[in-house]
KOLFI-335703 format. One line per 2 residues: their letters; for each residue x, y, z of N, C-alpha, C. Coordinates in pm, 1 decimal. Atoms other than C-alpha are relative to their C-alpha. Last residue first. Example, Ala and Ser with C-alpha at 12.3 -4.5 7.8 and 13.67 -1.06 7.14 Angstrom:
BEGIN
sa	-82.0 -119.0 -6.0 1367.0 -106.0 714.0 -77.0 109.0 73.0  89.0 -119.0 0.0 1230.0 -450.0 780.0 90.0 120.0 0.0
//
This chain:
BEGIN
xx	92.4 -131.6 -44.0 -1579.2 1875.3 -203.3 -156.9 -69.1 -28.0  67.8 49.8 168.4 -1312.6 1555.2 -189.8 -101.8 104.3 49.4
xx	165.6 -31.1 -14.9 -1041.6 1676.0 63.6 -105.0 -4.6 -120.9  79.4 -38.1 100.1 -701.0 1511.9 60.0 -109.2 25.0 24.7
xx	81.1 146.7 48.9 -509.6 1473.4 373.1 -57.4 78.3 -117.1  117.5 -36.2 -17.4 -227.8 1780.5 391.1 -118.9 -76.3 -60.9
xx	45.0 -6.1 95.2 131.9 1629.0 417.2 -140.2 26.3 68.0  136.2 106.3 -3.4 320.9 1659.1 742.9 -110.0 54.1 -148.5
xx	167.9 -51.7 -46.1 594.9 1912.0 706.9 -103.8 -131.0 -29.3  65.5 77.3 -98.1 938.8 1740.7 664.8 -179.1 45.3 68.3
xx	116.3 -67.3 -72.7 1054.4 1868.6 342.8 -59.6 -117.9 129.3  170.7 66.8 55.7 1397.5 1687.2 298.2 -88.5 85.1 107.9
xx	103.4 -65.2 81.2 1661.9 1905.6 304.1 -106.8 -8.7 -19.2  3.6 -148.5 -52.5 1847.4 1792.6 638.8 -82.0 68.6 -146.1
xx	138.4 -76.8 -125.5 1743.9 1453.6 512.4 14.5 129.9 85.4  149.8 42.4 59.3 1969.4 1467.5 232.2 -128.8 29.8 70.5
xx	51.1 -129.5 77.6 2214.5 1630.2 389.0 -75.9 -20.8 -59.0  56.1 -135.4 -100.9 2222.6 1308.3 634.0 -3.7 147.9 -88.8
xx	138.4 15.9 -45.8 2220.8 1077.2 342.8 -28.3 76.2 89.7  115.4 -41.6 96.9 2505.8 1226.2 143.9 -116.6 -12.5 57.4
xx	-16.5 -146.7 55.4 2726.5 1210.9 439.3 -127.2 87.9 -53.5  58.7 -34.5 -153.1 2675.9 841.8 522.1 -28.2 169.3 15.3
xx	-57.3 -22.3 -138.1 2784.1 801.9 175.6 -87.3 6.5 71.1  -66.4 -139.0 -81.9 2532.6 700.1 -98.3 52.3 -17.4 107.1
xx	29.1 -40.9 -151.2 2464.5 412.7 -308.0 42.2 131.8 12.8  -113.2 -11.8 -65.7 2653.8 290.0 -630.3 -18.9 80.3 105.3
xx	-59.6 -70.7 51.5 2394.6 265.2 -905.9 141.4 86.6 91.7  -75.6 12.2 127.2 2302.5 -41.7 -794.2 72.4 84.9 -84.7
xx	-156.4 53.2 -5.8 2281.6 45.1 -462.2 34.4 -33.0 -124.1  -98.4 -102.4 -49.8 2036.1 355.1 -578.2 91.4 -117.4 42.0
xx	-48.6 -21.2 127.0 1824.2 76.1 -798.9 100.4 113.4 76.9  -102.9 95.4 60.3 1781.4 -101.7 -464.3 40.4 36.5 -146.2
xx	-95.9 -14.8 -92.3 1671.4 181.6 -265.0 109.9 -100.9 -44.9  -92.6 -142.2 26.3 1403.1 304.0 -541.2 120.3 -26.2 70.3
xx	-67.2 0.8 142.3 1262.4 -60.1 -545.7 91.6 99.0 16.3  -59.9 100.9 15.6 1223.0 -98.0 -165.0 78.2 18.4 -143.2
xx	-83.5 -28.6 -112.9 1051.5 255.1 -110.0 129.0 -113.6 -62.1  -89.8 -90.8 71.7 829.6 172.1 -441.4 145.4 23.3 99.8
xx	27.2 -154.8 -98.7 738.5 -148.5 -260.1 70.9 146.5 -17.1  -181.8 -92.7 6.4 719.8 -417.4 -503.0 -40.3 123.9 50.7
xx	-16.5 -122.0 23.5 435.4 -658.5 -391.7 113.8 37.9 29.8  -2.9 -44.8 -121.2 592.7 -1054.4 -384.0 -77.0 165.2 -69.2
xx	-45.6 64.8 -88.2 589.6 -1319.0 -656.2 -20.7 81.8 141.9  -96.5 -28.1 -45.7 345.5 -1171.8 -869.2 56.1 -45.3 109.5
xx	24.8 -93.9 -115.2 52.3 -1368.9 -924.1 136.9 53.4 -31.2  6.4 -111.0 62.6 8.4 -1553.8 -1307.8 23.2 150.1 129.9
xx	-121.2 -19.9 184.0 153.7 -1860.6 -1250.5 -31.0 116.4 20.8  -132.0 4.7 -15.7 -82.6 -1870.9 -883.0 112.6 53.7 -68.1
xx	-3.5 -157.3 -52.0 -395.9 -1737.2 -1059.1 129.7 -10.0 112.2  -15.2 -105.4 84.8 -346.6 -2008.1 -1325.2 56.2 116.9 89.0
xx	-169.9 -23.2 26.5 -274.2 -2272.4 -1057.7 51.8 87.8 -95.7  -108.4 -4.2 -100.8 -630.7 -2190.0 -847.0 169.8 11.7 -44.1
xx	11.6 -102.9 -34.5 -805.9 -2218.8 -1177.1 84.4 97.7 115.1  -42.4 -59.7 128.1 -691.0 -2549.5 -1291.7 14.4 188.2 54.9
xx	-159.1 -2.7 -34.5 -777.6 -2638.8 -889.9 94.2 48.3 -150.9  -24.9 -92.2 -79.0 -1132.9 -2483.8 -953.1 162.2 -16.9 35.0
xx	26.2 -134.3 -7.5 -1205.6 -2655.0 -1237.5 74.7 104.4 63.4  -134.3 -7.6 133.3 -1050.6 -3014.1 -1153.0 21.1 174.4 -15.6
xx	45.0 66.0 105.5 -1305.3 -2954.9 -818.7 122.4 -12.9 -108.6  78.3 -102.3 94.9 -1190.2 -2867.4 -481.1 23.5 -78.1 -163.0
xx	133.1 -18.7 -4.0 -1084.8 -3051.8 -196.0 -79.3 106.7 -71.2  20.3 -149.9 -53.9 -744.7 -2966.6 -188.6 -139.2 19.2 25.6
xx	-89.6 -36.7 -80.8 -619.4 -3335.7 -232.2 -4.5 93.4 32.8  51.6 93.0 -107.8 -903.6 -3417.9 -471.9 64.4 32.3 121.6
xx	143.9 -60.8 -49.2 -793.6 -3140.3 -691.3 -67.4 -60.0 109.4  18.1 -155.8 -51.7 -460.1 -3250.6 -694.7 -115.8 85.3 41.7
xx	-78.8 26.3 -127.5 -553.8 -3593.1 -802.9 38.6 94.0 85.7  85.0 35.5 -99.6 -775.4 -3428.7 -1038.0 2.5 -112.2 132.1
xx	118.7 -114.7 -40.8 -513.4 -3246.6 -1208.7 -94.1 -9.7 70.9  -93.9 -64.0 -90.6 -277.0 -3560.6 -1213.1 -101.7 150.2 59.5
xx	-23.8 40.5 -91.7 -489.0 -3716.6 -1389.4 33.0 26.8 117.2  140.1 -28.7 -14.4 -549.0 -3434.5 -1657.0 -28.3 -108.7 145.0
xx	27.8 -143.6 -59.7 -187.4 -3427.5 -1665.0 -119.4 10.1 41.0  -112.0 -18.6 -82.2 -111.1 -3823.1 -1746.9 -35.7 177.1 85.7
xx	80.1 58.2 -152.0 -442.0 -3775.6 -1987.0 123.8 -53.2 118.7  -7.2 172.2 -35.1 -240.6 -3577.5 -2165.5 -56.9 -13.8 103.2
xx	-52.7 5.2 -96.6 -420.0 -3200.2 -2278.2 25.4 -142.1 72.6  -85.3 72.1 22.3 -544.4 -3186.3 -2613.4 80.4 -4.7 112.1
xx	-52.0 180.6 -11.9 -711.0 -2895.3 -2492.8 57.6 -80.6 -91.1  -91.4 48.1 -1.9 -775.5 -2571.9 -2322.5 -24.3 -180.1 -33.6
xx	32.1 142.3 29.9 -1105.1 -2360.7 -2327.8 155.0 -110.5 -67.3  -96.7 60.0 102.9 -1078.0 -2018.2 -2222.5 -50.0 -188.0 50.7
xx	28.6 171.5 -69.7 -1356.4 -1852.7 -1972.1 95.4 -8.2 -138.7  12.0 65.4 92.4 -1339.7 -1462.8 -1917.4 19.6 -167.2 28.7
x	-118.0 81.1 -16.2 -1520.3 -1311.9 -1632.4 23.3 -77.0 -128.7
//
């Protein structure tokens, strides 16, 4: 695990950091730590399904039409699980 070392940091913040920390019951450390891996989370997983459906309205959707010939082509056979030998 890496470890960084941050400072010149106002004592107004560093206050505040272990006011917060106190309030979660966890150390300066661990609440520093806690708001990194917050900042740094993605807001939500992107669900290829989700993405692909919103770059098709953006690019101006499909009829009611298009989507039923669509799924009249789509392979519908049940996929074959993977086998590791």
């Amino acid at each position: 695990m890496a470890n960084v070392q941050v400072r010149n940091i106002p004592e107004d913040v560093h206050r505040a950091l272990r006011v917060r920390a106190a309030l979660h019951g966890r150390s300066t450390e661990a609440e520093i730590r806690f708001i990194l891996e917050q900042a740094t989370r993605p807001a939500g997983n992107v669900k290829l399904g989700s993405l692909l459906a919103s770059i098709a309205r953006e690019a101006g959707g499909m009829t009611q039409e298009e989507a039923e010939r669509l799924n009249q082509l789509r392979d519908k056979t049940p996929a074959e699980p993977i086998r590791f030998k």
